[in-house]
Every structure is written in structure tokens, then in C-alpha cells.
N, C-alpha and C positions, 0 to 999 in steps of 0.2 A: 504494500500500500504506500501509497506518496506520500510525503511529510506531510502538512498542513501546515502551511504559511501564519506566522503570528497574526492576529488580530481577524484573521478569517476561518471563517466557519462553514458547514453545510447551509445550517441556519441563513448566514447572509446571502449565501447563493442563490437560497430558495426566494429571499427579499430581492434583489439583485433582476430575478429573472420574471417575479411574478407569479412563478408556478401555483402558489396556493390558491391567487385571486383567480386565477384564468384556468385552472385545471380542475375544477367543481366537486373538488374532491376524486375525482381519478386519478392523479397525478403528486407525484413530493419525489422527494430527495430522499438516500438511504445515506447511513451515517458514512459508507464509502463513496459518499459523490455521484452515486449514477440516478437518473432518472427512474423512478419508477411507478409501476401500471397497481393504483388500487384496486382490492376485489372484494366485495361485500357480499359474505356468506352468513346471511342470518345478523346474527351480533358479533359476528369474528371479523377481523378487517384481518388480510394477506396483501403482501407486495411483492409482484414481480418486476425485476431489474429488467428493464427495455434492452442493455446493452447484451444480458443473458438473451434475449428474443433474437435480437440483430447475429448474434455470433453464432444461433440455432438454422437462423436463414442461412448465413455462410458457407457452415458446416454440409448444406443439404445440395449445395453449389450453386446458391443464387447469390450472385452480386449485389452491388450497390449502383443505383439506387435502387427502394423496394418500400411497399407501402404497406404496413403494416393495417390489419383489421383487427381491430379487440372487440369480438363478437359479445362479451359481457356489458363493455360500456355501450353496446347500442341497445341491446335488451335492458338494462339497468334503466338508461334515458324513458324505453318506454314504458317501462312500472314506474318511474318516479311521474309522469306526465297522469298518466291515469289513476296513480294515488294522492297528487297533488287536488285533481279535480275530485273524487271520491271522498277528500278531506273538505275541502271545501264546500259540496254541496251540505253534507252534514251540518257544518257551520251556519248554512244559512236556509236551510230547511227547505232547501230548493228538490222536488220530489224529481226531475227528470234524470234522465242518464248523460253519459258521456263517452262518447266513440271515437279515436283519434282516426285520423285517416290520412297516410303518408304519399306525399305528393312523387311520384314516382321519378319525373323530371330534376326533382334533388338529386339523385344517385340513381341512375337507370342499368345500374352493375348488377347482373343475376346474384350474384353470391349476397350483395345488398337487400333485395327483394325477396329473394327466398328466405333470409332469415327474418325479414321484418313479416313478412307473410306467415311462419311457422309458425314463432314465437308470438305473432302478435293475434295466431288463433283463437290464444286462452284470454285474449282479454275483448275480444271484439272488434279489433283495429283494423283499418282497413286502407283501399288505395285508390289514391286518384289518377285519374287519368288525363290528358290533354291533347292527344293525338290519338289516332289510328294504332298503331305501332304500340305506343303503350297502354291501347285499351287489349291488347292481344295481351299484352305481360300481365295485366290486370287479371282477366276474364281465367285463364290459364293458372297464374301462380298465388293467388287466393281459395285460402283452403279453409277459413268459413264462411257460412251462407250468411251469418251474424256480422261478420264484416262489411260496411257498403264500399260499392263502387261509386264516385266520383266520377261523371264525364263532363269532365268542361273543354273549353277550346270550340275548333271549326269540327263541324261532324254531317256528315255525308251521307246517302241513304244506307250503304252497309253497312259506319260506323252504328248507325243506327237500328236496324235490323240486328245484328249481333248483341244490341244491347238487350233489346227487346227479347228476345228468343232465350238468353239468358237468364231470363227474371222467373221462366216459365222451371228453370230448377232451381228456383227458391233463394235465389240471390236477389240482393237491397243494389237496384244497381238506379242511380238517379240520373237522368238527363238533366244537365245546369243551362239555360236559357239563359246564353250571354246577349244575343241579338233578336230583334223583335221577330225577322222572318225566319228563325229555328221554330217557332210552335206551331207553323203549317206545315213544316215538311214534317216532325215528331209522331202530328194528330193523321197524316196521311199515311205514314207505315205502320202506326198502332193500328186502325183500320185495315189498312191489306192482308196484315198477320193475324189478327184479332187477338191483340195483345193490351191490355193499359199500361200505358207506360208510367215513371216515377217520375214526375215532372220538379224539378226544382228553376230557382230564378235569380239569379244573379242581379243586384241591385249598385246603383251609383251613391252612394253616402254621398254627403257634402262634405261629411268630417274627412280627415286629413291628417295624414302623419309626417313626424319628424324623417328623417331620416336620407338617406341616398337613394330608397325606392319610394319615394312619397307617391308619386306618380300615377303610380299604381290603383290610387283612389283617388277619390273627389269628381268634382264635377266632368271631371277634361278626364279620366280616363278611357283609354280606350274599348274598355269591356264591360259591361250593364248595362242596365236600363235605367233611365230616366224614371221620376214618379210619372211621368204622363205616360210614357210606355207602360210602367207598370201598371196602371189602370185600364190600360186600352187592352193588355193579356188579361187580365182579371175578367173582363167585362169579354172576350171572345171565350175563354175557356165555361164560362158560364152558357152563352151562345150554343157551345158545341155539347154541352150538358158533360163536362170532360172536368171541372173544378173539382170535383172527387182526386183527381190524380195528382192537383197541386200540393206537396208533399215537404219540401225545401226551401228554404229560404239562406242565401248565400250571399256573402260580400267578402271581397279582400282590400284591406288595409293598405299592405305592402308587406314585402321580405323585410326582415330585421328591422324590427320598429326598437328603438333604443327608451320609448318615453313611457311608461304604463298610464298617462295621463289621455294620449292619446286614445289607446286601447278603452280605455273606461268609455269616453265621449263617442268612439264607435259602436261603443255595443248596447249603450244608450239609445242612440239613432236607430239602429238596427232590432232592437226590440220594441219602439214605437211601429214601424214600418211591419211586424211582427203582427203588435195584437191589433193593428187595424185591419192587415188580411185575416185574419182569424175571426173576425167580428163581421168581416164580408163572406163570412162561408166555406173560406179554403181550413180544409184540413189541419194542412202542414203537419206539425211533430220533432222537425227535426230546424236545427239552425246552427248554419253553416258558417263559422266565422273565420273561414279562409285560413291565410298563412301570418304570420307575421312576428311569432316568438322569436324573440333576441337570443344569440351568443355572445357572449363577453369577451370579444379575441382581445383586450388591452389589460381586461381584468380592472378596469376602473371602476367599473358600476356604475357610470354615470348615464348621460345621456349624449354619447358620445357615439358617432354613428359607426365606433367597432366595437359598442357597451353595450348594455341597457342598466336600466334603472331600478332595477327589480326582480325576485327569484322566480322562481316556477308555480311556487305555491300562490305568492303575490297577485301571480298573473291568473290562475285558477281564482283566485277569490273574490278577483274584482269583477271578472267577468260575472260570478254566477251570483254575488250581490247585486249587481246591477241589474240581469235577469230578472231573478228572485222581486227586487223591489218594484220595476217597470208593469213588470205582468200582474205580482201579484196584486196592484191598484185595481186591474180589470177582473180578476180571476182567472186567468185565462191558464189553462194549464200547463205547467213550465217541459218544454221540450227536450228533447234530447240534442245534447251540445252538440258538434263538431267541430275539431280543429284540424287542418290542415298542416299541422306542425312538422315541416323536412328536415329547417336547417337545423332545430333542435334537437331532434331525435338523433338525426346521423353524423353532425359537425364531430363531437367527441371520440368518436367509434377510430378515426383513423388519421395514421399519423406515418409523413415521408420521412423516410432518414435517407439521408447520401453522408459519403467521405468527400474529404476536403482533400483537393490534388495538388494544388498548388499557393502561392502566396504573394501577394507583390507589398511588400511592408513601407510604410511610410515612414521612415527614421534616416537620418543623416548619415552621407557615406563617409569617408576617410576628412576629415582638417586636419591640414598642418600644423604643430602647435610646435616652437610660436609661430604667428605670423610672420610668414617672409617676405622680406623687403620687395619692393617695387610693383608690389602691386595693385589693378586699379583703384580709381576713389572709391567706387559702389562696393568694394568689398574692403576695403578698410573702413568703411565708415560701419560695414557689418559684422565686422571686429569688432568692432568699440561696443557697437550694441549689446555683442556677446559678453564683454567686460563686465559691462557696466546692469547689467541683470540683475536684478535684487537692491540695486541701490538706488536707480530711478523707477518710476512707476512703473507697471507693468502695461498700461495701457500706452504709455508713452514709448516703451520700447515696442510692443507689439508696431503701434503705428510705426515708426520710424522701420523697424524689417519689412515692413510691406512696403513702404518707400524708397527703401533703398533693392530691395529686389527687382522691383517694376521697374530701377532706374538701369538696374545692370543688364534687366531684357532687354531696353531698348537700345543699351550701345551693343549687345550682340548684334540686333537688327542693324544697325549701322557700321557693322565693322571694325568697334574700337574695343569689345572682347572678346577672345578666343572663345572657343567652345569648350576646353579646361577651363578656364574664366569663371563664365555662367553654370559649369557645374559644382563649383566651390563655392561661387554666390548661394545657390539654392540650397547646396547643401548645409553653409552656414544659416540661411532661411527657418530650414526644417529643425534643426539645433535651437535655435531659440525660440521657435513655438513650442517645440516639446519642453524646454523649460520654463517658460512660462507656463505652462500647462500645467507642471508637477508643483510651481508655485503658485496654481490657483489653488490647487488640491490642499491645501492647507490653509489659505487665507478666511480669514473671519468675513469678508467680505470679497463681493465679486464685479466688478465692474460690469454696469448693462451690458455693454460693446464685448465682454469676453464671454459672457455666458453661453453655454453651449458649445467653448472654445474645444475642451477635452473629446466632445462627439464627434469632432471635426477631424481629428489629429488619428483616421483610421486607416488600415490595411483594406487589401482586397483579399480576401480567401476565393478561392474557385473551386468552390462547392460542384458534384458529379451529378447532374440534375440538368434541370431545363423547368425556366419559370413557364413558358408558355404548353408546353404540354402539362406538367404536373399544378401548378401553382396560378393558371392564367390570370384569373380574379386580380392578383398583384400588379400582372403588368396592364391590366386593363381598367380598373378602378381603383387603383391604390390603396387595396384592402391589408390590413395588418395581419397577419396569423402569426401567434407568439411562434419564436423559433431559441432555440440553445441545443448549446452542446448536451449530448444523451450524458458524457461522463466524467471522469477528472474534474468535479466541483467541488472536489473537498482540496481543491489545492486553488490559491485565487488567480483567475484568468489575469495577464499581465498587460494585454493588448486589446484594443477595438477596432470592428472591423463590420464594411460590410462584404454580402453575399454576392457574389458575379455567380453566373453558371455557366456551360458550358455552350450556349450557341450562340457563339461571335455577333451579339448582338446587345448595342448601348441600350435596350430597354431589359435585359436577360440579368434583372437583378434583383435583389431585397437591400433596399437602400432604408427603411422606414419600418420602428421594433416598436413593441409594447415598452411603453414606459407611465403608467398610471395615466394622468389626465392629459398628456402629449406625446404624441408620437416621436421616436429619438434615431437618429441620424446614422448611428452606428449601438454594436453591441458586444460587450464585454465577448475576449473567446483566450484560447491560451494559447501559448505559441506551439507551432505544430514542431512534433519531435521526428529526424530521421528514422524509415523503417516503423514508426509507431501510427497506423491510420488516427484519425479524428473524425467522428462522427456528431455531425449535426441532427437536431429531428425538428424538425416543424409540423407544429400540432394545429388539431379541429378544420382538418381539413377534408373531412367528409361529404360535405354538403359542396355539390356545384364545379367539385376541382376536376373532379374526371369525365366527368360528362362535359367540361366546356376545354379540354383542352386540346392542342393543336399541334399540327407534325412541324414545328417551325424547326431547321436544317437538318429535317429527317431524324429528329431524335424522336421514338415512338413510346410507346405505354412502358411504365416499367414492371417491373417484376410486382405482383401482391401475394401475400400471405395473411390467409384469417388463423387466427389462435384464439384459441380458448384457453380459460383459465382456473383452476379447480380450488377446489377448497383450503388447499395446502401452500398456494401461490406457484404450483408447477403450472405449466403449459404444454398445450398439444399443438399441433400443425393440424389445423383441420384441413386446410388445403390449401395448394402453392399452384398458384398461375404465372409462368414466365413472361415475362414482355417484349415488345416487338424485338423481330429480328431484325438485320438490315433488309435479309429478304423480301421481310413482313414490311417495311413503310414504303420498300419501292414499288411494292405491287399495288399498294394505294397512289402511289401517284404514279398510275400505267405504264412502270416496267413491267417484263418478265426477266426475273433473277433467270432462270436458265437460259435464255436468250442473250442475258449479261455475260454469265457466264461464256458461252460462246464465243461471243465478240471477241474477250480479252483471252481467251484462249487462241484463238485466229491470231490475233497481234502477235502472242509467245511466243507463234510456230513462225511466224516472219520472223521473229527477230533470230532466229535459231537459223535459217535457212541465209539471212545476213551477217553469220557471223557476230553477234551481239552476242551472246548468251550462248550457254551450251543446253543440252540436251537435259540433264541431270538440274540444270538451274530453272529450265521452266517448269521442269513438274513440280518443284521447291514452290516457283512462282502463282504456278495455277492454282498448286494445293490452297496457297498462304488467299488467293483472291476468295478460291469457294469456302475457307473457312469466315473471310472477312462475311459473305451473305449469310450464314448462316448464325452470327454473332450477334451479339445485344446490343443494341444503337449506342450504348453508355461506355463510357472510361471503364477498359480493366487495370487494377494496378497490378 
């Protein structure tokens, strides 16, 4: 075991990184520094070492990177959702039920589905749909009839018919009326098949949320109906003597609502809009309150649009107080909830680790000490500043290094410094920022103009990964997912750095970490040791990463592994999927691998037949080409 550095702790690592606020209790520190997987058995809590997982992948001969699934924390998430509301209703003597229903489009990964489908049997949870395509995963990998189906989105007359026909074996499957002309084509296939269909109806709230997908509701969104639409279906469904079937009542908020203030004032609105169809006739039963439960990827808890403001239970309670109080004014009898909860359920469950391959370190190279005569004014004058460090302000010198730097770029530009020159400029540069850095670190006070001086003064590590296939969300909306190293935190990281990856691309980064109520520029890591890997993991990346990501320079899916975790804190491999090959991303963007092959075997036999190469060197060469196809798009070390 490594020393442990005076004055640092597991303890500070664990404050350091966040873990406590942002891993919801899945996640802490073991007294030897590595990250590790909570497992809540009853009253017995067990910890499993992530870095023992990582090293159980390796051992099985899957590389880095690879995405780990913790099949417990997604079953855990969905008992904690359905005993938060189970607790709740009790609280407030609200007599209806509560059914979650998992938006399929969160994680469209079989291994995702089939276990939220299994496990989410015994409690009645179900799945939505939004296409064609995932009404097939629906209809198919839903294994109770107590589960509903969800169809929202654009729906066609087969999507429709398939719905229909499956109601007929005792499955809750609802048609969601996002647009007014879906309830003539709905009532024209229940007719042909003689079937009734489960009519629900997506509505336009006025209310409105915080957040980066506010959008998603209010007036101007794109999907609902207007109140005048919705009367104009109320009053045809009546028409058609078909108001018996209206059964649902649906709105969405938006993904990640950070405010629970909002949430209240939606579900306010939404149980008015409630018990006046109820009062007009419609059935209904059930009320659908979309998506919108927060994760906390900064761990602030605020209302911070990668927070929310509030726990799980919070959010159960206020919802079914609000119910509870709205309705029961009318008497109208309180429905059966639904929530559309993805990001909640499956953010936790899964988490990337890569090795870190390389480094470019931001620290000063060689000075001459002392300084030697004759050299120019712009680095004599950044002499003196180095001198004189600790005895004029620190602000004062900072300015003055950035002054006289900028001055020694521009007599490069003009020919009066060598290119040794301006490497000795810079490098005495870098030298006197990092000491003023080590002397902010102790001062009682920080000048406005330095603050944030130390997140600045980072490295590049080049992490074996790729943001845009694994992490897109990052390079696309500037989302935060906590990241730290999986081990060596009981000894204290000595460097900050951010993440580059691996596809030669200035956006192919994580530049921006949890740091409580502000996002922070760089993140504590420790210097990497020869011969010794370093593994990073980047957590709550469940929801939306895999499904939205991208073959950007042909790096493809990585490797995944689901594990389970027993009572003891061992673990199993319930199953290992490898990830693309090269073969595998070229045949997506319309090669054929043996046809490649080919090609470059024809060039070997030319160059053989030119006297380039010998006989013995191309079969070395062809071999080494067809193993390149059939290898993992990722860095081997």
C-alpha cells in the first residue's frame, strides 16, 4: 500500500471529488483509496472495489475502455422510486396507485431493457414507447400485463394496429394523442379490428421549467394540445360515443428539471385540467406526469441545471400532496400516478472507465540559474520577476509575467528573439505562475484577478476513450458527469489536469468537473507512474450516452460488462459484450473489411514482385493488416 501523504486523507478525497454528494449513496472511498460500488442487502451494506471489477474485465481479455453495468444500482433506483411514492401516498392519504414507466429512448441497450422489464415485473413498471422500433422492444420485452405500454411520438396505421391487437392479450397498452389529427386515424383502426383502444392525451401546460430542456413544455412546445384542442377531442370523442376509452391524461415538463418548485406548479395545473375532464365524463384513472426527475451530476443540490433541489422522496411527496389536495376539493377519485422517470432510474447503473496513455504537463523546462549574461530585455526583466516573488504582490508580478511574455512573442514575431529565446521566456513564464500558485495556496487572502489561478495551471492527460461516441452529451451540451480517478486516493493527487481523448479533435474533451455550486476548469489527478496504468471512471452515465453516440474517427462502441453483486460484496460477470471492431465501424460507413483486405493484399504482392519487400515480409505485413480489422477501434497498451 502507498504511504499516505501528511495532512491527506481518504476522507479529503472523498470531499475533494464529491463522491458522497453525487454518488447517492452507491459510491465512497475504501480506507485503501479505490472507489467503491455500495450494495444494500437488507440492513447489511457491502463494498465492492470498482478497480477489483476493472482488473476482473482485464483478466477475461477485454480492454480499456469498457462500461461497466451495476445491475443492483438500477434495480435499487427502481425500488427506491416506487417506495418513495408508496411512502408518500401513505403520508397523504392519497388512495390511488403508482406505476413507473421507463422511457425506452433513455437506454435502448437490450441488456438495459430486459432487466428493467424482469425486475421491474414484480413491481408493475412499465415502458414507453416513441417510435415504431421501440414499440417492437416494448410489445416483445414486457413481461407483465400489469405493466402499461406508453405510445407517444408519430404512429402510423401499423404502429397502430399492433397496439390495438395487443390489448386483446391483456396488456394496459395507451395511445398518447400528441396531435389533434391522431384521434381519426386511432377511432378508424379500433373500428376495422373491433378493438377499443386506451386513449390517452397529451396536454400543453402553461407552467414551465427551469432548466436546459425547459422547452419541452409551455405554451410553444412542440407536442400537445392546446385547451381549445382539448375540448374540441373531448366534444368528438363524445360524438363518436368512444369517451369511455379516454383513459390518460399526460404532460411533460422537460428532462432534468433541477427546481421541485416547478414540478409542484405542474402538477397543480395538471390536476385542475384532471378533475374538469372527469367532471365532463371521461373516465380517465390514470395521470401521466411525463419525465423530468433530476440527477445531481455536481452533487450540489441546488438548482443548478446538473442538480436538482430535492430527493426522490421530496419529489414523490409533493407530487401526491398536490394531487391529494386539488382532487380531493372535488372528490374526484385520486388516480393512478405515472412517471416516466429514464434519466433517474438508469443515470446511476453505469459507469466508463478508460487508462490514461499519455501526458503533456504544464511545468517549466530547464533555466539556467544564474542568469546569463546578454540576454534579451523581455527575459531579464522575467528574471527579476522571478526574484522578486514573494516580496512584491503577487498580483503585481503575475501582471508584469504576462507583460513581459506577450513582449518576448512579439520580438520572436519580428526577428529580434531566437526560438531558444522564447523558449526560456515561456519557460520562465510557466515558473512563476506555478509559484504564485503555491503562494496562493497558503495566502489568507486571494486577489479577485487570481482566483481560479491554480485550475488554470493544468496538464493534458489522454484518457483511451472518445467523448463523442461514449460521453456525447459533453461535447454537445456541456453537461458535467463527475469523473476521478477509480484508485490511488489515499495518497494526495499532486497535479490538475484536464481530459483530451483520443480522436484528434479540439472538441474530444472534458474540460469542465463537479465542483459544488461551479463548474471547475480542471481536476485534481496524480502523476502517472512508468509501467503502472491509471484508470479514470466517469460516473451516471446511463441515461442518453449510448444511445446518442457517434462513430467520430471511426472509434466505435466499447467493450460493456453487466455485474452483479451478492451479498458478500463479490461479483459475477453476468455478461460481456465486446465492442466494435475496426471491421465493425467500417462496414457502417460502407466498406467491406474483406474487400479491404484485398486491396492491401494486391499492393503487398506488387511490392514483392518490385523488389520492395520480400516474400516472408508480406505475409508479416498482410497478417499484421487483417489483424488491424479485426481489433478494437481503442488504444492497446
Amino acid at each position: 500500500m502507498q504511504k499516505v501523504h501528511e495532512g491527506w486523507s481518504v476522507a479529503k478525497a472523498a470531499a475533494t471529488y464529491g463522491i458522497k454528494e453525487w454518488g447517492a449513496g452507491y459510491f465512497d472511498l475504501s480506507e485503501s483509496g479505490e472507489v467503491v460500488v455500495k450494495h444494500h442487502n437488507g440492513s447489511a451494506e457491502t463494498e465492492t472495489s470498482l478497480l477489483d471489477i476493472v482488473r476482473g474485465v482485464e483478466a477475461r481479455g477485454l480492454g480499456m475502455p469498457v462500461l461497466i453495468r451495476i445491475e443492483n444500482i438500477l434495480q435499487r433506483q427502481m425500488t427506491r422510486l416506487h417506495e418513495s411514492f408508496t411512502r408518500a401516498m401513505a403520508d397523504h392519504g392519497y388512495t390511488g396507485g403508482y406505476q413507473g414507466v421507463f422511457p425506452i429512448k433513455t437506454n435502448q441497450q437490450a441488456q438495459v431493457i430486459e432487466e428493467v422489464s424482469s425486475f421491474g415485473a414484480t413491481l408493475g413498471h412499465g415502458l414507453e414507447a416513441g417510435s415504431k422500433a421501440e414499440l417492437m422492444i416494448a410489445l416483445s420485452m414486457i413481461e407483465s400485463s400489469n405493466g402499461p405500454i406508453v405510445c407517444n411520438g408519430y404512429k402510423d396505421p401499423e404502429f397502430i394496429d399492433l397496439g390495438l391487437q395487443t390489448t386483446r392479450m391483456g396488456y394496459h397498452v395507451f395511445f398518447v394523442i400528441e396531435m389533434p389529427s391522431e384521434l381519426g386515424l386511432i377511432l378508424e383502426r379500433s373500428r376495422a379490428l373491433g378493438i377499443e383502444p386506451m386513449i390517452g392525451v397529451r396536454i400543453k401546460l402553461s407552467s414551465n421549467s427551469e432548466g436546459r430542456w425547459q422547452d419541452s413544455g409551455g405554451d410553444q412546445s412542440i407536442f400537445g394540445l392546446t385547451t381549445s384542442q382539448l375540448v374540441e377531442l373531448l366534444d368528438e370523442l363524445k360524438a363518436a360515443d368512444m369517451l369511455h376509452c379516454f383513459r390518460l391524461l399526460h404532460y411533460h415538463l422537460g428532462s432534468q428539471i433541477p427546481n421541485i418548485r416547478d414540478i409542484r406548479t405542474a402538477t397543480r395545473e395538471a390536476s385542475r385540467f384532471y378533475a374538469d375532464l372527469v367532471r365532463e365524463g371521461a373516465p380517465l384513472g390514470y395521470l401521466d406526469l411525463g419525465g423530468g426527475l433530476g440527477v445531481d451530476y455536481d452533487g450540489s443540490q441546488t438548482s443548478s441545471i446538473y442538480s436538482k433541489n430535492y430527493s426522490l422522496d421530496e419529489y414523490a411527496a409533493d407530487v401526491t400532496d398536490v394531487l391529494a389536495t386539488v382532487l380531493g376539493e372535488h372528490c374526484i377519485e385520486h388516480p393512478t400516478i405515472i412517471t416516466e422517470s429514464g434519466r433517474a432510474t438508469v443515470a446511476y447503473s453505469s459507469i466508463l472507465v478508460f487508462d490514461v496513455l499519455d501526458v503533456t504537463p504544464y511545468e517549466a523546462g530547464e533555466i539556467p540559474t544564474p542568469e546569463p549574461e546578454g540576454n534579451p530585455e523581455p527575459i531579464r526583466n522575467l528574471y527579476e520577476v522571478r526574484e522578486m516573488l514573494g516580496v512584491r504582490d503577487t498580483q503585481e508580478c503575475y501582471n508584469d509575467a504576462i507583460y513581459y511574455r506577450e513582449e518576448a512573442r512579439q520580438e520572436f514575431e519580428h526577428g529580434k528573439l531566437t526560438m531558444r529565446d522564447r523558449a526560456l521566456a515561456e519557460n520562465l513564464f510557466v515558473d512563476v505562475v506555478h509559484s504564485i500558485g503555491r503562494l496562493l495556496s497558503e495566502a489568507d487572502r486571494i486577489p479577485r484577478e487570481l482566483e481560479g489561478l491554480s485550475e488554470s495551471l493544468y496538464d493534458i492527460y489522454y484518457g483511451n476513450f472518445s467523448v463523442f461516441q461514449s460521453l456525447p452529451d459533453v461535447w454537445a451540451i456541456d453537461q458535467i458527469f463527475p469523473v476521478m480517478p477509480i484508485h490511488r486516493l489515499n495518497t494526495e493527487p499532486e497535479r490538475r489536469a484536464i481530459i483530451a481523448d483520443i480522436t484528434c479533435d479540439s472538441d474530444g474533451k472534458i474540460a469542465r468537473f463537479c465542483g459544488g455550486d461551479d463548474a471547475r476548469r480542471s481536476m485534481p489527478v496524480h502523476r502517472l507512474k512508468p509501467d503502472d496504468d491509471y484508470y479514470l471512471g466517469v460516473f451516471l452515465v446511463g441515461a442518453y450516452q449510448e444511445t446518442l453516440g457517434d462513430l467520430h474517427n471511426l472509434l466505435g462502441d466499447t467493450h460493456v460488462v453487466s455485474v452483479r453483486i451478492d451479498g458478500q460484496g463479490d461479483f459475477e460477470f453476468v455478461r460481456e459484450i465486446k465492442g466494435d471492431s475496426v471491421g465493425d465501424v467500417l462496414s457502417y460507413v460502407e466498406y467491406q473489411p474483406a474487400a479491404l483486405v484485398e486491396r492491401f493484399r494486391h499492393k503487398a504482392e506488387r511490392a514483392v514482385r518490385d523488389g520492395r519487400i520480400t516474400v516472408a515480409e508480406r505475409r508479416r505485413l498482410v497478417q499484421a493488416y487483417e489483424a488491424g480489422i479485426r481489433g478494437y477501434t481503442y488504444c492497446k497498451r
